[in-house]
N, CA, C and O atoms as a GROMACS GRO file, in nm:
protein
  460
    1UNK      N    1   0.234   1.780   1.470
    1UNK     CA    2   0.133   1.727   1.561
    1UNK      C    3  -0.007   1.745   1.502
    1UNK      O    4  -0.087   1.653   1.519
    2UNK      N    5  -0.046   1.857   1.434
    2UNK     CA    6  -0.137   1.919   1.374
    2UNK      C    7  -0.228   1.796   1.254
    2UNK      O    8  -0.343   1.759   1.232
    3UNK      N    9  -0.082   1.771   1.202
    3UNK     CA   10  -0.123   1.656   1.070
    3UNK      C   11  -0.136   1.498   1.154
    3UNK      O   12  -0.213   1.415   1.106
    4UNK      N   13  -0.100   1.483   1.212
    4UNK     CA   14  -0.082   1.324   1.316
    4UNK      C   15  -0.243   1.330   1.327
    4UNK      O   16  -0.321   1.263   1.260
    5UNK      N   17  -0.290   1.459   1.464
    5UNK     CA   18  -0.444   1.472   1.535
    5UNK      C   19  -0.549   1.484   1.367
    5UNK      O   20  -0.670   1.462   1.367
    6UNK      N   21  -0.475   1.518   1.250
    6UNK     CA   22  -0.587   1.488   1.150
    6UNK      C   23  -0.604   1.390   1.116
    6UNK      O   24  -0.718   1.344   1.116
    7UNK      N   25  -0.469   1.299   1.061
    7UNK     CA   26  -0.491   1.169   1.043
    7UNK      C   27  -0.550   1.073   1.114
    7UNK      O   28  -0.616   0.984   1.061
    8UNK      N   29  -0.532   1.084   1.238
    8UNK     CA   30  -0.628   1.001   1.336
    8UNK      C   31  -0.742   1.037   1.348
    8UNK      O   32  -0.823   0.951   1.381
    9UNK      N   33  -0.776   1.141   1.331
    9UNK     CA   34  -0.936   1.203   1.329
    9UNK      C   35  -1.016   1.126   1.211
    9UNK      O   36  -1.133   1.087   1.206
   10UNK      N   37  -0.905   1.117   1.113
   10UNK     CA   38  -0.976   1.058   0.956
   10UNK      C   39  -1.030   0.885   0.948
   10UNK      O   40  -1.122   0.820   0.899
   11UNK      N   41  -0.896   0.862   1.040
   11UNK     CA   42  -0.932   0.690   1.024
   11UNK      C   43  -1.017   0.655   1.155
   11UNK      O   44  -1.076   0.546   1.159
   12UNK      N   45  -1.024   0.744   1.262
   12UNK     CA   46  -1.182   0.704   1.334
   12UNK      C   47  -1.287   0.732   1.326
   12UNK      O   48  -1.370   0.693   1.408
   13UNK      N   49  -1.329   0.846   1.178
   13UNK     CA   50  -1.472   0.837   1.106
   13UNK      C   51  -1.441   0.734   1.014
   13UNK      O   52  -1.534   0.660   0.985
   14UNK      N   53  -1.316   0.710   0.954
   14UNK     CA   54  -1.311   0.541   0.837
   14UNK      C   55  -1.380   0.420   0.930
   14UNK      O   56  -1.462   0.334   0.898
   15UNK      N   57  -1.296   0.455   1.093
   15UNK     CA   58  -1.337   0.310   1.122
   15UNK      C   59  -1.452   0.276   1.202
   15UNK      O   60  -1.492   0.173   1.256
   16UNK      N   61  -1.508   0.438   1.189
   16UNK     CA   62  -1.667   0.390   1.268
   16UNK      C   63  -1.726   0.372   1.166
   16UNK      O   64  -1.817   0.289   1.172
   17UNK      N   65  -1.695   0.448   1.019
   17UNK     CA   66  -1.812   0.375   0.930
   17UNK      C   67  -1.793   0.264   0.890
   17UNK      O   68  -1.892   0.217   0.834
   18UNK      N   69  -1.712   0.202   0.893
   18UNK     CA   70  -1.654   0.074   0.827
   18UNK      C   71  -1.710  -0.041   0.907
   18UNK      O   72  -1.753  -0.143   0.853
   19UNK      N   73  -1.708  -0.019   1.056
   19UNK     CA   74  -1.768  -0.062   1.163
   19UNK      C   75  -1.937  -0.056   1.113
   19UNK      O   76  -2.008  -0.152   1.139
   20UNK      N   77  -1.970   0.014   1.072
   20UNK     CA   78  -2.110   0.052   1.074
   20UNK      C   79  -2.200  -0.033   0.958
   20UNK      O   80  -2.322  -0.051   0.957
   21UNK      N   81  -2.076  -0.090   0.839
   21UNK     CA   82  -2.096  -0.121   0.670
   21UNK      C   83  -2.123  -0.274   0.719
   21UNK      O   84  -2.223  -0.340   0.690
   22UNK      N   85  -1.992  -0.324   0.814
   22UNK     CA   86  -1.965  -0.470   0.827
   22UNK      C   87  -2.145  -0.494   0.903
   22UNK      O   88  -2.225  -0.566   0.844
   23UNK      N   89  -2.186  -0.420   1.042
   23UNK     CA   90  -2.254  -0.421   1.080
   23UNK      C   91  -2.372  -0.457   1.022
   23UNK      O   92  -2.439  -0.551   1.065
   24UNK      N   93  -2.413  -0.376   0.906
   24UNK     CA   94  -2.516  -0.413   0.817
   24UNK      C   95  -2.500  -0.531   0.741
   24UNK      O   96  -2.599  -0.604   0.739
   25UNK      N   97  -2.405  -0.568   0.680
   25UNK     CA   98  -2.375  -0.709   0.637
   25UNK      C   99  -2.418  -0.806   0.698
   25UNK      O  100  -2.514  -0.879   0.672
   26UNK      N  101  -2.293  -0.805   0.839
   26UNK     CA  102  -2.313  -0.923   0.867
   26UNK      C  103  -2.412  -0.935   0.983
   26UNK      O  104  -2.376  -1.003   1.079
   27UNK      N  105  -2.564  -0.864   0.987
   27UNK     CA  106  -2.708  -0.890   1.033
   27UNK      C  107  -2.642  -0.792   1.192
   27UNK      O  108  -2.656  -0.831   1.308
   28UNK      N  109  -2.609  -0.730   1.171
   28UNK     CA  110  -2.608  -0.656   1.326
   28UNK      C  111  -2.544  -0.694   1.394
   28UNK      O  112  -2.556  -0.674   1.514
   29UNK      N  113  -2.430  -0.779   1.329
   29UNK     CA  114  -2.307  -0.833   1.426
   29UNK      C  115  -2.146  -0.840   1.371
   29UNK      O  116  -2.099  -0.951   1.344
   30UNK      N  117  -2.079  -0.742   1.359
   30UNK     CA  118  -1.943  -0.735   1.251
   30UNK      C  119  -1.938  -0.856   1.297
   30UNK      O  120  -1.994  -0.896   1.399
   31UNK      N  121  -1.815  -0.972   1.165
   31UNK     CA  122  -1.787  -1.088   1.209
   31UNK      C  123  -1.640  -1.036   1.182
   31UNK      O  124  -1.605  -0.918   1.176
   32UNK      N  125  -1.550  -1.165   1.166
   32UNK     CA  126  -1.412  -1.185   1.180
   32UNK      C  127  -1.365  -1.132   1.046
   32UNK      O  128  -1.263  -1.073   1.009
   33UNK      N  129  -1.497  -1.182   0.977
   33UNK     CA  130  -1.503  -1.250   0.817
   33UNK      C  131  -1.466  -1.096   0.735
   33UNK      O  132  -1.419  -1.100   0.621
   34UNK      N  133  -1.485  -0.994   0.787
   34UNK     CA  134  -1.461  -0.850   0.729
   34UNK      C  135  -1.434  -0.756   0.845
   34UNK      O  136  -1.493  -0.668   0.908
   35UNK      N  137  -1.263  -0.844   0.840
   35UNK     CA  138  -1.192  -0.767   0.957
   35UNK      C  139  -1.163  -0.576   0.869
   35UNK      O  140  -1.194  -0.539   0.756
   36UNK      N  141  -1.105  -0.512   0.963
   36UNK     CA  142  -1.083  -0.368   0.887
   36UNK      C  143  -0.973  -0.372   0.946
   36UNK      O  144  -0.968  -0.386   1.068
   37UNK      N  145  -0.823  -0.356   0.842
   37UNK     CA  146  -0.732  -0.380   0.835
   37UNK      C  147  -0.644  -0.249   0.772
   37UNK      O  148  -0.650  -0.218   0.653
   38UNK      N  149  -0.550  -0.167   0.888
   38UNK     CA  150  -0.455  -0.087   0.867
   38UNK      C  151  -0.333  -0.128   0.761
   38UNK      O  152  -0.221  -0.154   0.804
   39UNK      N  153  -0.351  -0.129   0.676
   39UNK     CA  154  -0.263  -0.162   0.546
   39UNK      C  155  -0.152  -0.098   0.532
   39UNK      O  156  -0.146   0.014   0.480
   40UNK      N  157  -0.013  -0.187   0.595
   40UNK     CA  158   0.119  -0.108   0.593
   40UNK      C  159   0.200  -0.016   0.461
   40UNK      O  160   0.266   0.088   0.453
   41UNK      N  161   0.141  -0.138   0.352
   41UNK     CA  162   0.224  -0.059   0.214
   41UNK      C  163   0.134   0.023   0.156
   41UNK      O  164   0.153   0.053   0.039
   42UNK      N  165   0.039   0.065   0.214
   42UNK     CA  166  -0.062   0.177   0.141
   42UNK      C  167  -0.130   0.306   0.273
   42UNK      O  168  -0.177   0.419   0.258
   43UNK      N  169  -0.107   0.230   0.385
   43UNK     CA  170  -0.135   0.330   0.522
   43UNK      C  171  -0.262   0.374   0.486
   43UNK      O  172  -0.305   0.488   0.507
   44UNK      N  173  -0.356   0.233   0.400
   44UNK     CA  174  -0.470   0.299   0.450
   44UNK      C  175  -0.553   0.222   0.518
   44UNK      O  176  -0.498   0.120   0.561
   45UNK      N  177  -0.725   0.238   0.556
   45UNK     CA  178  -0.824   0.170   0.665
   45UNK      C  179  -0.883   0.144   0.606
   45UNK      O  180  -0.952   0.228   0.549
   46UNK      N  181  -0.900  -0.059   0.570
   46UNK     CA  182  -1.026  -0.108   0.447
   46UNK      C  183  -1.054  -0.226   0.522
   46UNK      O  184  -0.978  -0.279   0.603
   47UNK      N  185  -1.148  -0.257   0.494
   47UNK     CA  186  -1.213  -0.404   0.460
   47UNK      C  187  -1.288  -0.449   0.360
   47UNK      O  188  -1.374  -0.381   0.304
   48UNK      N  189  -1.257  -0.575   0.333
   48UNK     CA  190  -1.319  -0.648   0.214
   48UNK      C  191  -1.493  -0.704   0.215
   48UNK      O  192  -1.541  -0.776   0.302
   49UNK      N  193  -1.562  -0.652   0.104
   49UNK     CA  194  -1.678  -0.760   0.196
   49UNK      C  195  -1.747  -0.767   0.058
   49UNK      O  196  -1.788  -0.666   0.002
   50UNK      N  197  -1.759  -0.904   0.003
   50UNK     CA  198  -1.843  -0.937  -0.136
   50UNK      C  199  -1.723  -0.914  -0.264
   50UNK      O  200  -1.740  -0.921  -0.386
   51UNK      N  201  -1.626  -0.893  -0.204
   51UNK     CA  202  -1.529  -0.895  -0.349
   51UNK      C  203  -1.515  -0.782  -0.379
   51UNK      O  204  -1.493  -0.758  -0.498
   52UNK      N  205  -1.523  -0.658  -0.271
   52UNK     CA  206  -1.486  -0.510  -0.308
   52UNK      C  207  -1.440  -0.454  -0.169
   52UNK      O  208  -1.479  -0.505  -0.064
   53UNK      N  209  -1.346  -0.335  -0.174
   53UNK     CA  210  -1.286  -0.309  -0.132
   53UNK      C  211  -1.347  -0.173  -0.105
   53UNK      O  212  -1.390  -0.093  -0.188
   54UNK      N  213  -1.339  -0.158   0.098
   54UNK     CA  214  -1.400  -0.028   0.145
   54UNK      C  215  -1.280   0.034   0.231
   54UNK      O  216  -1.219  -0.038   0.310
   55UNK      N  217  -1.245   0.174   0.212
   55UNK     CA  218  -1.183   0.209   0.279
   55UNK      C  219  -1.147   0.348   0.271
   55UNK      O  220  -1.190   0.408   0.173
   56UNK      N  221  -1.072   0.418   0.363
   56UNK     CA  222  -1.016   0.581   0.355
   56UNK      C  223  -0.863   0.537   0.330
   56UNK      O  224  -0.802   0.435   0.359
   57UNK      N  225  -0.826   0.658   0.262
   57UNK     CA  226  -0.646   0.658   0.243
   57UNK      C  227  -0.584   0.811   0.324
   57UNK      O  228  -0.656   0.911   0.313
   58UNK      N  229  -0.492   0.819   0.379
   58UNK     CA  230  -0.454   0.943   0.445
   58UNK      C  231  -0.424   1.051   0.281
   58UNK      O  232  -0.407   1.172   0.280
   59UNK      N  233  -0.427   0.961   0.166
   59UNK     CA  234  -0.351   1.061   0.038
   59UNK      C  235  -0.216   0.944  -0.015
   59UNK      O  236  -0.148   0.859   0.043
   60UNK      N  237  -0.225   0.988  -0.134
   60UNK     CA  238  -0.125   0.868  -0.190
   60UNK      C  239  -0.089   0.942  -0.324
   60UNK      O  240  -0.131   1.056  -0.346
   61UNK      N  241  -0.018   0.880  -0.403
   61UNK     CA  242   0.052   0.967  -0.514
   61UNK      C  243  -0.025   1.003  -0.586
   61UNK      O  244   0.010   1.106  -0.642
   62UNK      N  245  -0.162   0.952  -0.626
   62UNK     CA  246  -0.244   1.037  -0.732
   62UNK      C  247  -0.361   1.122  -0.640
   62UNK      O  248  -0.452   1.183  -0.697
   63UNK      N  249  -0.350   1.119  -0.502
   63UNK     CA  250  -0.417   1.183  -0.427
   63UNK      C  251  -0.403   1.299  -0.333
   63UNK      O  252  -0.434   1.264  -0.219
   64UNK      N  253  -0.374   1.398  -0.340
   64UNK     CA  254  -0.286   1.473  -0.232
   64UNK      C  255  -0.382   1.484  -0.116
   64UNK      O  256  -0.325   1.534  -0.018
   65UNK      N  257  -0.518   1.453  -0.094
   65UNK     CA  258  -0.528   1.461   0.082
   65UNK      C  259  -0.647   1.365   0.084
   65UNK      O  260  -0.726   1.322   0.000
   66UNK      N  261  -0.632   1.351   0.191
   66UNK     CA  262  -0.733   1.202   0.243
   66UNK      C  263  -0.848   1.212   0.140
   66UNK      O  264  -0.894   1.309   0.080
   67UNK      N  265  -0.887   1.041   0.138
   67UNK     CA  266  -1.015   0.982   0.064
   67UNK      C  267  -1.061   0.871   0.112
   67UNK      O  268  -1.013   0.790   0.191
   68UNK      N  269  -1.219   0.878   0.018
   68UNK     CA  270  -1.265   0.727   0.092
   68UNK      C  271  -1.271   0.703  -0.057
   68UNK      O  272  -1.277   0.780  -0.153
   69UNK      N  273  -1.265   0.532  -0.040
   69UNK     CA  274  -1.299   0.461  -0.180
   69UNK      C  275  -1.368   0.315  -0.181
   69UNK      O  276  -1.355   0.243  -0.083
   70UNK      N  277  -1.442   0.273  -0.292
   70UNK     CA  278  -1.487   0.154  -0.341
   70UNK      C  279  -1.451   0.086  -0.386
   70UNK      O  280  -1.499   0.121  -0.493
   71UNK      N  281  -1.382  -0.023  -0.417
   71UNK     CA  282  -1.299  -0.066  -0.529
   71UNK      C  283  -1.286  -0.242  -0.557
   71UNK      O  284  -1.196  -0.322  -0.533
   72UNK      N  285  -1.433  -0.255  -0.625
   72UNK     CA  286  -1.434  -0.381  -0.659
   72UNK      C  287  -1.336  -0.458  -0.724
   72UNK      O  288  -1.254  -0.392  -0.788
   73UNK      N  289  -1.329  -0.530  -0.724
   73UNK     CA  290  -1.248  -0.634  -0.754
   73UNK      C  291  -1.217  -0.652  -0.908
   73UNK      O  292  -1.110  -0.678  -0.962
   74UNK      N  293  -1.354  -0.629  -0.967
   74UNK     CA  294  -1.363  -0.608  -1.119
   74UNK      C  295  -1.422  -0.482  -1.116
   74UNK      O  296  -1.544  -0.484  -1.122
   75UNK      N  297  -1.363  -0.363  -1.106
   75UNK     CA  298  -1.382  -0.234  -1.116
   75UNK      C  299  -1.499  -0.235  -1.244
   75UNK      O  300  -1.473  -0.303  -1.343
   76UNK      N  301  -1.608  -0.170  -1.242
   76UNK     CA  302  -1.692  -0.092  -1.321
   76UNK      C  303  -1.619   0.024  -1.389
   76UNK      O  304  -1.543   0.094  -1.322
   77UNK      N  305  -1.643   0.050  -1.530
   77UNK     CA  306  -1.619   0.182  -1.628
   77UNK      C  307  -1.597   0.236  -1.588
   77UNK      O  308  -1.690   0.255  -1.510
   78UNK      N  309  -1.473   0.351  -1.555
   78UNK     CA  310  -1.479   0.542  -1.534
   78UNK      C  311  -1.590   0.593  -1.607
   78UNK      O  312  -1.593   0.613  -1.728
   79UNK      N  313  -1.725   0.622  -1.483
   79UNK     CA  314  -1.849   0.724  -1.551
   79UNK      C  315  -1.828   0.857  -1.554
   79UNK      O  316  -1.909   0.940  -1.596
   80UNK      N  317  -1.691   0.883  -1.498
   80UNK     CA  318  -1.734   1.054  -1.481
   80UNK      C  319  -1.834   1.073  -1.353
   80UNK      O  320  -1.839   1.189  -1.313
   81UNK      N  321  -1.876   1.022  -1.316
   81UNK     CA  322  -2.007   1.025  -1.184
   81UNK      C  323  -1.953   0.940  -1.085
   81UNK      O  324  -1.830   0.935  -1.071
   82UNK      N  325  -2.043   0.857  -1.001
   82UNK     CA  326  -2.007   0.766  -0.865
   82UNK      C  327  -1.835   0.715  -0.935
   82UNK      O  328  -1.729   0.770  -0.906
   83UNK      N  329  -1.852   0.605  -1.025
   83UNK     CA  330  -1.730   0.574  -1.080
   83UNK      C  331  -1.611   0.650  -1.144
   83UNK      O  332  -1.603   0.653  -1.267
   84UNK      N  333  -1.502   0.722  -1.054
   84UNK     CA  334  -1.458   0.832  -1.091
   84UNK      C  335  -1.323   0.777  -1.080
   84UNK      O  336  -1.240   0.867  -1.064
   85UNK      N  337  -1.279   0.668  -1.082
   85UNK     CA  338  -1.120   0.606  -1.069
   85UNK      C  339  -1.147   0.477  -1.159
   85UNK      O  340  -1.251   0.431  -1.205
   86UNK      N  341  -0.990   0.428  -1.168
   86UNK     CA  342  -0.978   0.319  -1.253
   86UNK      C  343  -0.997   0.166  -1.173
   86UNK      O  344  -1.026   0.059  -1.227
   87UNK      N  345  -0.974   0.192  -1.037
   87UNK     CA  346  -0.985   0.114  -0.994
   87UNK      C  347  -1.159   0.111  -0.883
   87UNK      O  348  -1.197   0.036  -0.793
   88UNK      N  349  -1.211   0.212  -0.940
   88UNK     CA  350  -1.351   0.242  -0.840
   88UNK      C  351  -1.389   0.329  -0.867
   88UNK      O  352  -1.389   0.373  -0.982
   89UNK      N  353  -1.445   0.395  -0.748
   89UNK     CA  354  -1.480   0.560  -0.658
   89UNK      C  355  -1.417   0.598  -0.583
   89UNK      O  356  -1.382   0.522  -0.492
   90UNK      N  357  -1.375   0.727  -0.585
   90UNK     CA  358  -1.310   0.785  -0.434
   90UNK      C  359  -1.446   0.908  -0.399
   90UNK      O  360  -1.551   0.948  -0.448
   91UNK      N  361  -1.368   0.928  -0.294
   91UNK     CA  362  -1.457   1.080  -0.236
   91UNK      C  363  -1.364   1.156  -0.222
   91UNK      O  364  -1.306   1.126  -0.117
   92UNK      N  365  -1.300   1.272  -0.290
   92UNK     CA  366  -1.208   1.322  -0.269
   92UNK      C  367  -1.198   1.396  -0.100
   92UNK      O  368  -1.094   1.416  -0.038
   93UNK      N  369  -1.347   1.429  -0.051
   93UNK     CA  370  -1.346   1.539   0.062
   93UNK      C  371  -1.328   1.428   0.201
   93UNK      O  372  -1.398   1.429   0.303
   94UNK      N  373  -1.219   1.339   0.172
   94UNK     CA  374  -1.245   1.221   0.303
   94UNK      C  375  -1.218   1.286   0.424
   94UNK      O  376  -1.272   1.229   0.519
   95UNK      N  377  -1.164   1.367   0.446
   95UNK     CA  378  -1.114   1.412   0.591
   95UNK      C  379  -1.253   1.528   0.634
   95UNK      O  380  -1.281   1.580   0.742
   96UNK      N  381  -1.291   1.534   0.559
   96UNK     CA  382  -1.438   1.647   0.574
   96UNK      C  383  -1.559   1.535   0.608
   96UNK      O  384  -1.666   1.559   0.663
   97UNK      N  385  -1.542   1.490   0.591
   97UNK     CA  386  -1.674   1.367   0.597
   97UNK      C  387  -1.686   1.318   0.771
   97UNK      O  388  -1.596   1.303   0.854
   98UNK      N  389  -1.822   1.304   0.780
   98UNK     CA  390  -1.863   1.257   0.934
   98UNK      C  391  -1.869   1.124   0.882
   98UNK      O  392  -1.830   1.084   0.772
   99UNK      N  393  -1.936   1.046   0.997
   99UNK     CA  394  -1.910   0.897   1.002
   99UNK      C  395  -2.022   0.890   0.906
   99UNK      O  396  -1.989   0.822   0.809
  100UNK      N  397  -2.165   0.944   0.894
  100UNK     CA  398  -2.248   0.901   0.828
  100UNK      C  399  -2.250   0.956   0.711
  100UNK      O  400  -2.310   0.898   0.620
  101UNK      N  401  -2.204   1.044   0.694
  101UNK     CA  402  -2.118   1.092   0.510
  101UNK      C  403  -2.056   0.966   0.439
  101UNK      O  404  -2.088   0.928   0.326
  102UNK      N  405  -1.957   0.901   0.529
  102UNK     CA  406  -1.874   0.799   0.491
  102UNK      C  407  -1.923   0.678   0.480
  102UNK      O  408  -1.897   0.604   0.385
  103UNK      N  409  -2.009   0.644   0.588
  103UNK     CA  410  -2.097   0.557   0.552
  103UNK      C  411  -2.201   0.550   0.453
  103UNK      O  412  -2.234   0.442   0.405
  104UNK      N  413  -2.267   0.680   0.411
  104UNK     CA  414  -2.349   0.668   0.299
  104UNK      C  415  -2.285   0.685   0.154
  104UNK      O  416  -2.345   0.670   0.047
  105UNK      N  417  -2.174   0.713   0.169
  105UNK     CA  418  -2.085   0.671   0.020
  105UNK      C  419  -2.056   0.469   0.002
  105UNK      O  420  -2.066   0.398  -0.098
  106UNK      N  421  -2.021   0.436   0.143
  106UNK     CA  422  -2.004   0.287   0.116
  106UNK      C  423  -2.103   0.237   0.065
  106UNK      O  424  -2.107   0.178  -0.044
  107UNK      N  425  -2.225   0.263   0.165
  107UNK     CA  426  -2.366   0.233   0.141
  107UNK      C  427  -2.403   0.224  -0.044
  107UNK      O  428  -2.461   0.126  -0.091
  108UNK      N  429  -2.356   0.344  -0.131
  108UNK     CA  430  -2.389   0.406  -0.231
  108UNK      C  431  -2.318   0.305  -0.314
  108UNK      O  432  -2.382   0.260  -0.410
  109UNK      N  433  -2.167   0.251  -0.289
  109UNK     CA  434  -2.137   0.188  -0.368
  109UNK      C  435  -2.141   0.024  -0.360
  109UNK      O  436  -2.106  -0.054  -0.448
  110UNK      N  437  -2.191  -0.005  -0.233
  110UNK     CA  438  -2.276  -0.144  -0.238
  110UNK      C  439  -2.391  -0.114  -0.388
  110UNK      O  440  -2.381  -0.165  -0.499
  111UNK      N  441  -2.479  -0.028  -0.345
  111UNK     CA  442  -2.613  -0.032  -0.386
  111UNK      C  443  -2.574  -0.050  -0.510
  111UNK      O  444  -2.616  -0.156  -0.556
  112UNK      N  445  -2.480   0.042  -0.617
  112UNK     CA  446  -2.453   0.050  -0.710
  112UNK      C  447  -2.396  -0.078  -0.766
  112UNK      O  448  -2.385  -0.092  -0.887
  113UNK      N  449  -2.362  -0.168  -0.683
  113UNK     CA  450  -2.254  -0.309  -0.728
  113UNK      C  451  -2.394  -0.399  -0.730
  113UNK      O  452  -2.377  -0.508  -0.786
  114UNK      N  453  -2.495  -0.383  -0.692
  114UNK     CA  454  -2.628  -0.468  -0.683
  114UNK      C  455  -2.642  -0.549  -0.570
  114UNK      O  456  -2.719  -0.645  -0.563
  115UNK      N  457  -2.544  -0.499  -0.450
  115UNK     CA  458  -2.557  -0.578  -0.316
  115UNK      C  459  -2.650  -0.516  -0.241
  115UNK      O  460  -2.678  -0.560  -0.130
   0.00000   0.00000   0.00000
């Protein structure tokens, strides 16, 4: 029960910030256009918006506990820094993160993509 009340704790700071990302996009009004979508074969909380990919994962095989990630479409270099995956950024501390933690990592990797 312990792990269930975390996981749900995780994907309603994913989906208020995610809520919060579309918001800024699309002028102070989420549209349809960057729905946030519970992803069955990966169980995680993303939406798409500009050709990159925002979202938290509960943990997955190269991850052992929740994350948030960036993950453009044409992934940028592994820097060792923001760019720390092959396919993006993660935040490893996702389940530690408040809504505006999470949101200022999305935020971070817009800025960084030049959006």
């Amino acid at each position: 029960a312990r792990s269930a009340d975390q996981i749900a704790s995780f994907f309603v700071t994913v989906d208020a910030a995610l809520e919060a990302l579309r918001s800024d996009i699309d002028g102070g009004v989420a549209t349809p256009d960057h729905a946030i979508t519970l992803w069955p074969e990966h169980f995680d909380l993303a939406t798409t918006i500009d050709e990159v990919n925002f979202g938290g994962s509960p943990g997955d095989a190269d991850h052992e506990a929740p994350y948030l990630y960036v993950g453009p479409w044409s992934p940028p270099p592994v820097d060792g820094g923001f760019w720390n995956e092959s396919f993006g950024a993660s935040r490893a501390d996702g389940a530690a993160s408040s809504v505006a933690e999470a949101l200022a990592f999305f935020r971070e990797g817009r800025r960084r993509l030049g959006a």
